[in-house]
C-alpha positions in Angstrom: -21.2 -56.6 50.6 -21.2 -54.7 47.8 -22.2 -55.2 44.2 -21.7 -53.2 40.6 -24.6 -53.3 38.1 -23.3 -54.5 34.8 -25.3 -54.2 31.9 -25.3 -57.3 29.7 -28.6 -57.3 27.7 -29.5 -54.2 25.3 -33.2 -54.4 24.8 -32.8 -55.2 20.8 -31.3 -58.6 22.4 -33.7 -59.1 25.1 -36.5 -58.8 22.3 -34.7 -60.8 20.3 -34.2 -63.7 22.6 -37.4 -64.0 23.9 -38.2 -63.9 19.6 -36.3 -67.1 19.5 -37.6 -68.7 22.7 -41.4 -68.5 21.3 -40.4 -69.5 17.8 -39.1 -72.4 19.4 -42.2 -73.0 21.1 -44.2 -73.0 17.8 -41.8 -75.1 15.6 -41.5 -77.6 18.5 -45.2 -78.0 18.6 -46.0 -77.9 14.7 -43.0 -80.1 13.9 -44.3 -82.8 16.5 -47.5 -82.3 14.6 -46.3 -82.6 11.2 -44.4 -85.8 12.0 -47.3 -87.7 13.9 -50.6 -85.8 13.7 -51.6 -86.4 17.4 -54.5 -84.1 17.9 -56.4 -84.2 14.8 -58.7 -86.6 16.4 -59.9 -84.0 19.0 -61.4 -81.8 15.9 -64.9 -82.8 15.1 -64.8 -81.4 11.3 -62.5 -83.4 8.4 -59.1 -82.4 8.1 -59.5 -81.5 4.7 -61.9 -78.4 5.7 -60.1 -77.2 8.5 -56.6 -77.6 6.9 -54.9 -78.2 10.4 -51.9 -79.9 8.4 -51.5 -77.2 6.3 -51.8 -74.3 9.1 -49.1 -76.8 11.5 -47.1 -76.4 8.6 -47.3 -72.5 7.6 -46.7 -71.8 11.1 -43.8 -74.4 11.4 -42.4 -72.8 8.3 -42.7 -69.1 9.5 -41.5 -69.9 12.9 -38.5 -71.9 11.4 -37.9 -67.9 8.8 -38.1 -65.5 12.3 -35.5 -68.3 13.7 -33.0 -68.0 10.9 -33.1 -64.1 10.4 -32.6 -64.2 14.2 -29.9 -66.3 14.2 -28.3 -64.8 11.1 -28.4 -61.3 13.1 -27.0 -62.8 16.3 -24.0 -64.5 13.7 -23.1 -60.7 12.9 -23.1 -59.6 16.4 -20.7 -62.6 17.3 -18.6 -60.0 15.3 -19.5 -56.5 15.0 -21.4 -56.1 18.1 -20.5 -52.5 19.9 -21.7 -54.3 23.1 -19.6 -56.7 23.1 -17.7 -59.6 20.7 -18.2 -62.6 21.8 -16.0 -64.7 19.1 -12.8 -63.5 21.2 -14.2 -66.0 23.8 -14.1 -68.4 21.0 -10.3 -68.3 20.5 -8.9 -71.2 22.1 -5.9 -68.8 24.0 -4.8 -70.4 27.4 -6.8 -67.2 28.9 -10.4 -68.4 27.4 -9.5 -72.6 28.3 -8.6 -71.8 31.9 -11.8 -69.9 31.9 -14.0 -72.7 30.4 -12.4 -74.9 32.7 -12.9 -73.1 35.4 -16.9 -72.5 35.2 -17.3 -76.3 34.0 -15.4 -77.7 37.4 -18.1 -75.0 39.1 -21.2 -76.4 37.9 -20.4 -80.0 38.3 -19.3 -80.0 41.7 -21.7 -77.1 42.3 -19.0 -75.4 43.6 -19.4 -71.3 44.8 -15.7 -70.3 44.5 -15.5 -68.1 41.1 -11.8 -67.8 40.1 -12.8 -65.4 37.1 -14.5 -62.4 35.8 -18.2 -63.0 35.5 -19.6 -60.0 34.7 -19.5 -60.4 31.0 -20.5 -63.8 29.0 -17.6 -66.3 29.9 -15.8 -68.7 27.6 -18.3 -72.3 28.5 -21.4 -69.9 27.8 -20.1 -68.3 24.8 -19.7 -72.5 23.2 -22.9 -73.4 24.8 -24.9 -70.5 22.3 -22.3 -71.5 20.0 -23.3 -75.3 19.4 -26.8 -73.8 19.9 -26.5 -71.6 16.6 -24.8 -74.4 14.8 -27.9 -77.0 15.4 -30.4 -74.3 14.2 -28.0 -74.1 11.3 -28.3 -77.7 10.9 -32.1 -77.5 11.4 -32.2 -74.5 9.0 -30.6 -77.0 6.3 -32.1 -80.2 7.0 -35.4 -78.4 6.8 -35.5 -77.1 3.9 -34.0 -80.4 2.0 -37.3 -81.8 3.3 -39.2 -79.0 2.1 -37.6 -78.6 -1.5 -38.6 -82.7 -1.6 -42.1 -81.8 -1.8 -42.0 -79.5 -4.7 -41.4 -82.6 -6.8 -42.4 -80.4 -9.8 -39.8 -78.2 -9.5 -41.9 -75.0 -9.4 -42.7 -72.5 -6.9 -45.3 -69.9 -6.1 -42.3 -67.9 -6.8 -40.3 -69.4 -9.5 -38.1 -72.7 -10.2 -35.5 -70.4 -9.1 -36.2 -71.4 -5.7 -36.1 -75.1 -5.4 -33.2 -74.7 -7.7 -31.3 -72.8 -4.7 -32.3 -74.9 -2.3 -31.3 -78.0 -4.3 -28.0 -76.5 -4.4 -27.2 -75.4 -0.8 -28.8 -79.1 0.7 -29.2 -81.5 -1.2 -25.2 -82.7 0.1 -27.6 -83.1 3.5 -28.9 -86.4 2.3 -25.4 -87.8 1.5 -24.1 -86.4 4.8 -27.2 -88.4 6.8 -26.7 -91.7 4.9 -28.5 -91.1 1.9 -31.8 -90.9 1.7 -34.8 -88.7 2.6 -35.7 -90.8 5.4 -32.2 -89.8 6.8 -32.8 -86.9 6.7 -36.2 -86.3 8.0 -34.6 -88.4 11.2 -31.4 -86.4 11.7 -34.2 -83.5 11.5 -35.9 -84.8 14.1 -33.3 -85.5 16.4 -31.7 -82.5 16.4 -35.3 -81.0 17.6 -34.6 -83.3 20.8 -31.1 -82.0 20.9 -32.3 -78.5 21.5 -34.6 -79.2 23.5 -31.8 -80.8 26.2 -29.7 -77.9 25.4 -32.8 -75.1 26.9 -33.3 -77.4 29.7 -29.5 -77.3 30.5 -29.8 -73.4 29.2 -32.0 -72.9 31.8 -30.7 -74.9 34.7 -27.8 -73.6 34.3 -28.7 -69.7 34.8 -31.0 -70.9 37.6 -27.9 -72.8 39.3 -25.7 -69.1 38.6 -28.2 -67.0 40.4 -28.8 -69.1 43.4 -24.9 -70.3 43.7 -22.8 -66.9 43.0 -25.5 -64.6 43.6 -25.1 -62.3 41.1 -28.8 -62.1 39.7 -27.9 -63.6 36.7 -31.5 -64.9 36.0 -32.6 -60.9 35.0 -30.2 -60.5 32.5 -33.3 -61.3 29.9 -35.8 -59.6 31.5 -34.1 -56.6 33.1 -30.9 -56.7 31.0 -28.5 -56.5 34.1 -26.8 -58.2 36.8 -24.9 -57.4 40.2 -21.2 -58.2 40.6 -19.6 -58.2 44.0 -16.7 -55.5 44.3 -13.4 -57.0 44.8 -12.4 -56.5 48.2 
């Protein structure tokens, strides 16, 4: 049997994945932190002179800036990517629905007959990052409501001009959670939970690719390629 090598990864979005994966890591971990300080009893000094808090936070806060930019970039490529577009799989045409159909009905009845092209990103993966992006988004703004709630002053390191802005592109978050900051913190921390169900499934599901069709699909973020089998 023979198989084509299709590239699907440059190495600008190999790097930038694996970016995302390890920011995810650290906001994870620092959020947890920052909601239920669970290891500041295993540190023999005071809190207050090894600032743990305040480090769980500046890395939760950097972490969460790297994740956004990322995200931002990977919004343009949706659209201007010279690789490839991937909003066309977005556009519900009976073409892109047969497709998602298609690769759903495979992976619940674990199923190895492929009745479309899968050497490119298919219609159900294309959603899947797609819901991904809009939770970070959702993270992204949820966030930073909780952040701007701190600076109860309204003064920055940089300027009012700052909580200002964020005042005006989140505060509609604590309507939109029930009203309060509580909400908010809670929708927050959900979400975290959501993500992390989504790169289990992520994962799984590439896993359940390479060993079902074959196809290597598993280096695509290492290597940047897989192997499709020529038609016959």
């Amino acid at each position: 049997m023979a198989y084509n090598k299709i590239k699907r990864m440059t190495a600008f979005m190999r790097i930038n994945h694996w970016v995302v994966a390890i920011c995810m890591v650290a906001a994870v971990i620092t959020g947890l932190y920052i909601a239920n300080p669970y290891y500041q009893s295993m540190i023999a000094e005071d809190s207050a002179y090894t600032f743990v808090m305040a480090w769980n936070r500046w890395i939760h806060f950097m972490a969460a800036i790297i994740f956004d930019v990322s995200s931002i970039v990977i919004a343009y490529l949706y659209f201007f990517s010279r690789f490839e577009k991937p909003y066309k799989k977005l556009i519900p045409n009976a073409q892109n629905i047969k497709e998602f159909w298609e690769v759903f009905v495979n992976l619940i009845t674990l199923n190895r007959v492929k009745r479309f092209d899968s050497s490119h990103s298919d219609s159900f993966n294309v959603v899947f990052f797609t819901v991904f992006h809009l939770m970070l988004l959702w993270m992204l703004l949820t966030g930073l409501q909780l952040y701007v709630h701190g600076l109860a002053s309204g003064q920055s390191s940089i300027g009012a001009w700052w909580p200002w802005m964020l005042h005006l592109f989140t505060d509609w978050t604590v309507w939109a959670t029930g009203g309060t900051y509580m909400d908010v913190r809670i929708s927050h921390h959900v979400t975290m939970y959501a993500i992390i169900v989504w790169v289990m499934f992520h994962i799984y599901y590439q896993v359940w690719r390479t060993i079902f069709w074959k196809e290597g699909d598993i280096n695509i973020v290492f290597g940047g390629d897989k192997f499709v089998k020529e038609d016959k």
